[in-house]
C-alpha positions as CSV (number, residue, x, y, z in Angstrom):
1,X,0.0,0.0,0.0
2,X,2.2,3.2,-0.9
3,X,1.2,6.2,0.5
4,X,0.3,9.0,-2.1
5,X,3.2,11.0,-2.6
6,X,1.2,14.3,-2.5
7,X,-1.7,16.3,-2.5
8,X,-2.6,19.7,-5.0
9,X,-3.6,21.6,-1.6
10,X,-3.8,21.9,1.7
11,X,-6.8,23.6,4.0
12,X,-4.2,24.9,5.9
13,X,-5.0,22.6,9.1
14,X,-2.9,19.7,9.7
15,X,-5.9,18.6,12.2
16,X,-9.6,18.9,13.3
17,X,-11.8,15.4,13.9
18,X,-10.6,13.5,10.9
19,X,-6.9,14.4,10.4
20,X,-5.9,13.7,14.8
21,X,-5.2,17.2,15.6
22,X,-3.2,20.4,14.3
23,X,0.8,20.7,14.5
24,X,0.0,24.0,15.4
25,X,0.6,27.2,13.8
26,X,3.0,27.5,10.4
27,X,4.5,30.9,11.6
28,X,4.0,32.1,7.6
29,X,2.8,35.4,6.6
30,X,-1.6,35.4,6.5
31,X,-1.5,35.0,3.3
32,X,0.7,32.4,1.6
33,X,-0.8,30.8,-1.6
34,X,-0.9,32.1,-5.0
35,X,-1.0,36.1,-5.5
36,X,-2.8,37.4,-7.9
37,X,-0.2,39.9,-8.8
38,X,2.6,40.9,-7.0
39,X,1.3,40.1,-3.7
40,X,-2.1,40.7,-4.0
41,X,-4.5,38.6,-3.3
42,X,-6.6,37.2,-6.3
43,X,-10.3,38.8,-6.5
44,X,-12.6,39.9,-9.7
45,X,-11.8,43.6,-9.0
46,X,-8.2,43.3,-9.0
47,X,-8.6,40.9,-12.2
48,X,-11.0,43.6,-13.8
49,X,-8.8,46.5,-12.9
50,X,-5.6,44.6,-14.5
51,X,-7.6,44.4,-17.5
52,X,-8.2,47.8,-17.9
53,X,-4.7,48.5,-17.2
54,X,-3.2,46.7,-20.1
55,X,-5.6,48.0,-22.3
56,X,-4.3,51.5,-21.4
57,X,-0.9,51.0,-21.2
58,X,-0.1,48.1,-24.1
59,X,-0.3,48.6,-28.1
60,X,-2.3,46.8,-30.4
61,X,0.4,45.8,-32.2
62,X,1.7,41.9,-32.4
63,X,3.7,40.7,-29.6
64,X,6.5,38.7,-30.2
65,X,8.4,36.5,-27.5
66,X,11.8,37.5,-27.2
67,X,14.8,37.2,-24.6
68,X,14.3,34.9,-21.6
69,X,16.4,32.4,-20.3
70,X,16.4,29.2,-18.7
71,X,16.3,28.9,-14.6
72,X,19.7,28.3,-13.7
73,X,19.5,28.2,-9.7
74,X,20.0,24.7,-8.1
75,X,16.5,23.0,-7.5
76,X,17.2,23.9,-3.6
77,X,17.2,27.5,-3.9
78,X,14.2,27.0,-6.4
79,X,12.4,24.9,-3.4
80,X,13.0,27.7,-1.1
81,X,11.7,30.4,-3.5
82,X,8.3,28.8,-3.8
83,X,5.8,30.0,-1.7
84,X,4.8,28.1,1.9
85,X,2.1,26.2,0.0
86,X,3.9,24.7,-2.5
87,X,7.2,23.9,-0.5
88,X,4.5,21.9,1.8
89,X,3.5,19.8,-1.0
90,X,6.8,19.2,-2.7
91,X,7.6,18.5,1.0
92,X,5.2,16.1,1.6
93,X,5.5,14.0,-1.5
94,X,9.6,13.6,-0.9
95,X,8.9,12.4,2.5
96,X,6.1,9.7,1.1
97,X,8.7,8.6,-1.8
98,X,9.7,5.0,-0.7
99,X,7.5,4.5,2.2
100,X,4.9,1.6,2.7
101,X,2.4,0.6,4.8
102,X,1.4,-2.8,4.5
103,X,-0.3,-5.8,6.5
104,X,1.9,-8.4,7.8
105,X,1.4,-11.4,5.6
106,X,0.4,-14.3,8.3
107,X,-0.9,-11.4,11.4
108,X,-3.5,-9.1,9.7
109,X,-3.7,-7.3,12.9
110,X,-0.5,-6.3,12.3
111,X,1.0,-3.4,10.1
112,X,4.8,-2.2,8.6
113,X,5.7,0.5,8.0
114,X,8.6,0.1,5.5
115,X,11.1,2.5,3.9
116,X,13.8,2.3,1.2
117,X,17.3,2.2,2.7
118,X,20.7,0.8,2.5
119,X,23.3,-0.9,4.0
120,X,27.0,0.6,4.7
121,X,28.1,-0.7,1.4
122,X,25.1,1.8,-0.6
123,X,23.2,-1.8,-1.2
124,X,19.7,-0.5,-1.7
125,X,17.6,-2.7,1.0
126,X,13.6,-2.1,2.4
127,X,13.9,-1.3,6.0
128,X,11.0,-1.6,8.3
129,X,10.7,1.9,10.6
130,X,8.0,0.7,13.0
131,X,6.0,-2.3,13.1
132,X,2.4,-2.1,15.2
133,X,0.2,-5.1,16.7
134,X,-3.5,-4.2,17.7
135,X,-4.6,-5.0,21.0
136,X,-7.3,-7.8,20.9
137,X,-11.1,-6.8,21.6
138,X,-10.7,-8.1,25.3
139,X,-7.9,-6.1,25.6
140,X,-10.5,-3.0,24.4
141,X,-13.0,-4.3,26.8
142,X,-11.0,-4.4,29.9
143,X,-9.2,-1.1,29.1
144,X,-12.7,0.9,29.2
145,X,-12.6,1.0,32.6
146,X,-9.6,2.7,32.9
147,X,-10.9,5.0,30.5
148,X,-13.6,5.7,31.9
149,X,-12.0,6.8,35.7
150,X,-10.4,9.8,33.5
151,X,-13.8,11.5,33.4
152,X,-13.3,12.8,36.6
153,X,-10.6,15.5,34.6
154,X,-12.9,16.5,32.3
155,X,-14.3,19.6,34.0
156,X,-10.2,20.5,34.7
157,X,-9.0,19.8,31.2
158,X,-12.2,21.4,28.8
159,X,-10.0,24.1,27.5
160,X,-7.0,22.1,27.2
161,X,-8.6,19.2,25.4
162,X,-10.7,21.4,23.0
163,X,-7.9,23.9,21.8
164,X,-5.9,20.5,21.4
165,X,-8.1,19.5,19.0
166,X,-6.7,21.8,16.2
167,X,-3.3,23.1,17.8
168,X,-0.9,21.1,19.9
169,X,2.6,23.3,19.0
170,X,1.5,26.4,21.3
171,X,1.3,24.1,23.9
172,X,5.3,23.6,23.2
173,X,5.5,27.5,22.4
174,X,5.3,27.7,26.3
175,X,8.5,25.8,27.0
176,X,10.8,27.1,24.1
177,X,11.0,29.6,21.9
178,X,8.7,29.2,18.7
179,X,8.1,32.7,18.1
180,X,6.7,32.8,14.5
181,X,9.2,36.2,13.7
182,X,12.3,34.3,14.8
183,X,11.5,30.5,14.1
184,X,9.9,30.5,10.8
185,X,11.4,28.1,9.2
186,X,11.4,25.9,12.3
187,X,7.6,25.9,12.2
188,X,7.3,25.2,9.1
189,X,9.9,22.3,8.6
190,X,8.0,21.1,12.5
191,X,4.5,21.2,10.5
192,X,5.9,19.5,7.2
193,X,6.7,16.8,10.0
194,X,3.6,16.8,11.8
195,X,1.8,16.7,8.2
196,X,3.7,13.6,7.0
197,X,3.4,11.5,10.1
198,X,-0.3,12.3,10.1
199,X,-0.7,10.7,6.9
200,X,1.1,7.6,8.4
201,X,-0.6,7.2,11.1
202,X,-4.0,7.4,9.3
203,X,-3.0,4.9,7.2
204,X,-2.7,2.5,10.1
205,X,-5.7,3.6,11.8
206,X,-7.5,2.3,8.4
207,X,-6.2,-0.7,7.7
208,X,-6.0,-1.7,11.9
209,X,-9.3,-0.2,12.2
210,X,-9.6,-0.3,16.3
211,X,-13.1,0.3,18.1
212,X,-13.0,3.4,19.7
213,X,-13.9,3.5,23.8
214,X,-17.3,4.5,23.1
215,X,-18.6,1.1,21.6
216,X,-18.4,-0.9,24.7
217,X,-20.4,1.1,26.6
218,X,-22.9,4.0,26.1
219,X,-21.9,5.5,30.1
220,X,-18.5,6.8,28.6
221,X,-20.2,9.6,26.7
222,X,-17.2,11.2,25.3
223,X,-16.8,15.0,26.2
224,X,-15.8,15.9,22.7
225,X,-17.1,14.6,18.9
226,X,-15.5,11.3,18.4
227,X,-13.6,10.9,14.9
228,X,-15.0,8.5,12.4
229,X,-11.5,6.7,12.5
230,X,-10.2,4.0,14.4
231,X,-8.3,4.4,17.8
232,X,-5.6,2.4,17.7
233,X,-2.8,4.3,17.3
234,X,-3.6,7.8,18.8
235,X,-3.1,10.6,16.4
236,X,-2.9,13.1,18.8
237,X,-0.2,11.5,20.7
238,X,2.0,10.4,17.3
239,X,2.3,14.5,16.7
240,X,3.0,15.6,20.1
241,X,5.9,12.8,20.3
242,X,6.9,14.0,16.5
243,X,7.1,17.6,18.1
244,X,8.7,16.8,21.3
245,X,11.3,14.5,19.3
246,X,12.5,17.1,16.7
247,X,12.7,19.9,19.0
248,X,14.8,17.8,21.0
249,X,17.1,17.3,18.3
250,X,16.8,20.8,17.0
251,X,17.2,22.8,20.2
252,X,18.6,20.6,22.9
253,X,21.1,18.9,20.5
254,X,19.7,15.1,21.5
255,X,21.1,12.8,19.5
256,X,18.7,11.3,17.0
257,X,19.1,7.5,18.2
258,X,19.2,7.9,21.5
259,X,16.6,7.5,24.0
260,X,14.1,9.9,24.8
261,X,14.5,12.2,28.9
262,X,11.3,11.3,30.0
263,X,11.5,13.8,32.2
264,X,11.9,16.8,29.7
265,X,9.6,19.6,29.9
266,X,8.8,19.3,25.8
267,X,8.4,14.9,26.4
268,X,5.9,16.0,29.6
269,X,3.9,18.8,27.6
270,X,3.5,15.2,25.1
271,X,2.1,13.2,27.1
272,X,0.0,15.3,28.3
273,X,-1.0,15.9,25.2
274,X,-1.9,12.4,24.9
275,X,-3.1,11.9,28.0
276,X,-6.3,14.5,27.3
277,X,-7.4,12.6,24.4
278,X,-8.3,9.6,27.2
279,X,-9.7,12.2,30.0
280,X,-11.8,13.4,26.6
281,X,-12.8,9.3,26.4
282,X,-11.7,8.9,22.5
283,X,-8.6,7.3,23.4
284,X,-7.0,3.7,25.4
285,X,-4.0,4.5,26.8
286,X,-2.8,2.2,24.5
287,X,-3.4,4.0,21.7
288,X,-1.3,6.9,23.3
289,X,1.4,4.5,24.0
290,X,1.8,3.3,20.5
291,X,1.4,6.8,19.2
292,X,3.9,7.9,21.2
293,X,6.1,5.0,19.4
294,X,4.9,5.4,16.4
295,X,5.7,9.1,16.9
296,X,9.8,8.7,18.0
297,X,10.0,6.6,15.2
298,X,8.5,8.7,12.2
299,X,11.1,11.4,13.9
300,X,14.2,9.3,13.4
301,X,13.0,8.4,10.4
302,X,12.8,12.2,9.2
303,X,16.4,13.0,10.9
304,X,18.0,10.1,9.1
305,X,17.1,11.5,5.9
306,X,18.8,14.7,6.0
307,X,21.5,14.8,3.4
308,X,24.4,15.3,5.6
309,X,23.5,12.1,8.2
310,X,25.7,8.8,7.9
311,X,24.9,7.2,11.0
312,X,21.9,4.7,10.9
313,X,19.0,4.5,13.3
314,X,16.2,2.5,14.0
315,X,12.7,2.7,14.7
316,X,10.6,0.4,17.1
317,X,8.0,-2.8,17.3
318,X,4.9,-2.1,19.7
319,X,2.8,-5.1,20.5
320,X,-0.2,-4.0,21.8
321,X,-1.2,-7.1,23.9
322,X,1.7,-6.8,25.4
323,X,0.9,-3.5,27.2
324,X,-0.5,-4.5,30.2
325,X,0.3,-5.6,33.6
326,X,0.6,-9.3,34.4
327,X,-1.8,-10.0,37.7
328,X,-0.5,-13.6,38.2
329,X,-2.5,-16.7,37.2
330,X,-1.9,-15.7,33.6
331,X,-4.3,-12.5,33.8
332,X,-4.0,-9.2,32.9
333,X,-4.3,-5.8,34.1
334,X,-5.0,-2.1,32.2
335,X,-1.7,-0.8,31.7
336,X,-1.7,3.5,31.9
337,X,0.2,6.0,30.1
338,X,1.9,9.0,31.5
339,X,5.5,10.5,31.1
340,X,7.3,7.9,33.0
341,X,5.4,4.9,31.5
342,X,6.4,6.6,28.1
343,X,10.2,6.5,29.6
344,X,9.5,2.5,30.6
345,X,9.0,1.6,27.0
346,X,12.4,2.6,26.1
347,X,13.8,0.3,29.1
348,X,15.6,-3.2,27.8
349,X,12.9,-5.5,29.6
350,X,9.8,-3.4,28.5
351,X,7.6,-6.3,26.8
352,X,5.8,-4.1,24.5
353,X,8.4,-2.2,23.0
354,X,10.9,-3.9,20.3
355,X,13.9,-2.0,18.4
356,X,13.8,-2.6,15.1
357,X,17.0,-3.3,13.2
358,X,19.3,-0.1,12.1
359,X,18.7,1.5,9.0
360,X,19.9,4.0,6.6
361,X,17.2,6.2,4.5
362,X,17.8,7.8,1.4
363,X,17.7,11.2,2.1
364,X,15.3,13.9,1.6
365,X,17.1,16.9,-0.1
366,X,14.0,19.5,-0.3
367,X,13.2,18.8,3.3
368,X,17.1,18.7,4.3
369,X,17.0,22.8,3.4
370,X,14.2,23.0,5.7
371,X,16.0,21.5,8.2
372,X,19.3,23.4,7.8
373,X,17.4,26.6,7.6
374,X,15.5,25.8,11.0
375,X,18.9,25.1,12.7
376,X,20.2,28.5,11.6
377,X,17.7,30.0,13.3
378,X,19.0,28.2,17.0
379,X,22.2,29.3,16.0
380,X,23.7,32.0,18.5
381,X,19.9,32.9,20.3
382,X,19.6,33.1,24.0
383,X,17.5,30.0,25.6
């Protein structure tokens, strides 16, 4: 199942019910599409006035074409002359090129998501960044009680969990600096990121196609609309790890392969992030959890395709019957997520959580510029 490579346009959200949440806020000028002319923005008066214009200032006579030349800039100063829009697409459809998502062939509740790579000799190979097993419907069932004891934060988190709903990165603008003068090109390459792990993770929501909380039992009545996709994994929770992952990497110089500070104010804000979407009672923990996952890894894979990296990295396996908490006797009890459990999955012994094997991507030039241009701007700045 490839993923499309692109799409002609954008509605300028990354989020609301059916696309798991905003990454937040581009940090582009209001008006970033295609001018009419010389900045203004298109309308039938400015068309008719432009008419009238020419017909005032330009003869009758025939026009014939004459001098022009042929674009000689590199194609990565031509990306970075396009306008927001159109980077965004190009964007989006280099970060798709080579990825699949596909259903294990002898576990159909299990999905890969597969990328071209190769190995240290520049063998072209398929790599598999994140592999995802659904949680079985008992596991559903006896997770709805735990869902449902988050209620009681409802009333606390209203306006957190609502504004959530279409913009998580103000959340992080609190913690760091993000101001849309300064970081523009860091909220843009953060929002191409967001934008392409979306698309991932809605893939796997189709094809895994998890019951959401609501199903097994009409007293959960969630607080907010619930989307018409599945659960399983959270969206919500995918972008707020993407965010906390890059920014990471961006500001705090983490190294791409290593494991995640739990305890890090942008990994907190994350889970919290995640957390809301269960207090809201759309989302299993579990579905945060291997969001979360899902959302480290789609970060690696984005920081191993820059064009300068040489070291590999490697994404993870999250078995979703496996998160839960053995009760002896061979039962099972609702395992949460929070901050530290998110820490726990990185641990050696965690039974849910699987490295997959290292890779190297072919990179991602386009996006690479975006990248380079959003480190300049952490370059020599207080904080």
């Amino acid at each position: 199942m490839p993923i499309e490579s692109g799409r002609s346009g954008r509605s300028g959200r990354s989020g609301r019910s059916g696309r798991s949440g905003r990454s937040g806020r581009s940090g582009r000028e209001a008006y970033d599409g295609d001018a009419d002319h010389a900045g203004g923005g298109a309308s039938l008066t400015m068309s008719s006035a432009l008419i009238s214009a020419r017909e005032g200032t330009v003869d009758t006579e025939t026009i014939i074409g004459k001098g022009g030349r042929e674009n000689a800039l590199p194609e990565s100063e031509r990306f970075l002359r396009l306008s927001g829009l159109e980077r965004s697409v190009v964007t989006q459809s280099e970060l798709c090129e080579g990825l699949m998502v596909a259903v294990d062939e002898t576990h159909a509740d299990t999905v890969h998501v597969t990328t071209r790579a190769r190995d240290a000799k520049g063998k072209e190979h398929v790599a598999t960044v994140f592999t995802l097993q659904r949680p079985s419907l008992d596991d559903f069932r006896r997770d709805v009680s735990l869902v449902a004891n988050y209620a009681d934060l409802r009333n606390d988190r209203v306006e957190e969990i609502h504004l959530q709903i279409e913009d998580i990165l103000t959340f992080f603008g609190v913690a760091t600096p993000l101001h849309p003068g300064t970081y523009r090109w860091t909220l843009e390459m953060i929002e191409a990121a967001v934008e392409f792990a979306t698309m991932v993770a809605q893939r796997v929501k189709l094809t895994l196609g998890a019951p959401r909380p609501e199903l097994f039992s009409p007293l959960l009545q969630p607080m907010i609309q619930t989307p018409s996709h599945g659960s399983f994994p959270s969206g919500h929770s995918t972008q707020a790890f993407v965010v906390a992952t890059l920014l990471s990497i961006l500001r705090n110089g983490a190294a791409a392969k290593s494991a995640p500070d739990a305890t890090s104010q942008l990994y907190q804000i994350a889970a919290r992030i995640a957390v809301n979407r269960t207090v809201a009672g759309v989302h299993y923990p579990s579905d945060s959890a291997a969001g979360a996952m899902l959302g480290v890894s789609m970060a690696r894979l984005i920081v191993n395709r820059l064009t300068g990296t040489k070291d590999a990295t490697h994404g993870f396996r999250f078995d979703g019957p496996k998160y839960s908490t053995p009760a002896g006797s061979g039962a099972s009890l609702s395992r949460d997520f929070y901050a530290a459990e998110f820490g726990a999955l990185f641990e050696a012994d965690d039974p849910a959580t699987t490295p997959e094997a290292d890779f190297l991507a072919y990179p991602a030039p386009n996006f690479s510029e975006l990248w380079e241009k959003a480190r300049g701007e952490w370059d020599g700045v207080w904080g």
